[in-house]
C-alpha positions, 0 to 999 in steps of 0.5 A: 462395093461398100457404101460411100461415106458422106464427108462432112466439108473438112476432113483428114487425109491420113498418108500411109507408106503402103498399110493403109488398108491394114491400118483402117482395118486396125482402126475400125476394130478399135472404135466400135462405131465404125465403118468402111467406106469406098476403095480404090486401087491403083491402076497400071502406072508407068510413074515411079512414085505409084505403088503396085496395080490393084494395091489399095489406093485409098480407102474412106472410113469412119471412127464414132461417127467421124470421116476419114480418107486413107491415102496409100503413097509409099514412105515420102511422108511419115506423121508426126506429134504435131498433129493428133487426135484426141479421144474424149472418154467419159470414165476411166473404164473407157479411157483404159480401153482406148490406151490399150488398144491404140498403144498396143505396137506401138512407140512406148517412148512416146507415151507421155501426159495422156499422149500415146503413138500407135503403131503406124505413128500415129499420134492420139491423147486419150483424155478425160471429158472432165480434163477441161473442166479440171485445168480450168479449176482453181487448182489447175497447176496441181491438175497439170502438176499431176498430168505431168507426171502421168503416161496414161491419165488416171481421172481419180488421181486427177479429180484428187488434185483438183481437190487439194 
């Protein structure tokens, strides 16, 4: 049995319509810091809405330090950009990383101002821990001018904007 993950008081439930397993495996692949917590399956049910006896019912894990629970309850429910994660990254090295991984198979239409789908639909911005500091600048309608205008975020671009 794995280690329980300690939640903090507020945490995201993330429905999934029956990968939730292959998903948490995807996700604790990308972010280094990462770990599995408790499983548990579906039993015998009788209910329509259950999915098969033994299929992974939920799943705790972990991205950087930050606690989630996998819910696996079939295809009523599907995400949406109305909720995303964000990744903050420190250099440009680190934000190509995160891009190519989470986008990796996922929605190329959907890859705009930093935003990206992964491929189970989940949304995530991979930004800049500057980006901040840079829309709040004196320049910050040629910093945004220049967001607008890019899929994935090119920080020199954008500290060149920031300049001008």
């Amino acid at each position: 049995m794995a280690n329980k993950i300690v939640a903090q008081k507020i945490g995201p439930c993330l429905w999934f319509g029956g990968n939730a397993e292959k998903a948490v495996q995807f996700y604790t692949g990308v972010f280094k810091n990462s770990k599995t917590g408790r499983v548990t399956h579906y039993g015998k049910s009788d209910d329509e809405h259950s999915l098969p006896e033994g299929t992974v019912l939920t799943m705790e894990f972990e991205l950087d330090g930050q606690p989630f629970l996998a819910l696996n309850a079939g295809p009523v429910f599907t995400f949406n950009e109305a909720v995303s994660f964000v990744v903050y990254c420190d250099d440009q090295e680190e934000l190509d990383y995160y891009w190519e991984k989470l986008s990796a198979g996922g929605d190329e239409k959907a890859q705009i101002c930093g935003w990206l789908k992964d491929q189970f639909g989940l949304s995530w911005q991979i930004v800049p821990r500057a980006l901040a500091d840079l829309m709040g600048g004196p320049k910050a309608d040629k910093v945004m001018a220049a967001v607008m205008k890019m899929k994935k975020l090119d920080i020199k671009a954008l500290e060149e904007a920031a300049a001008r």
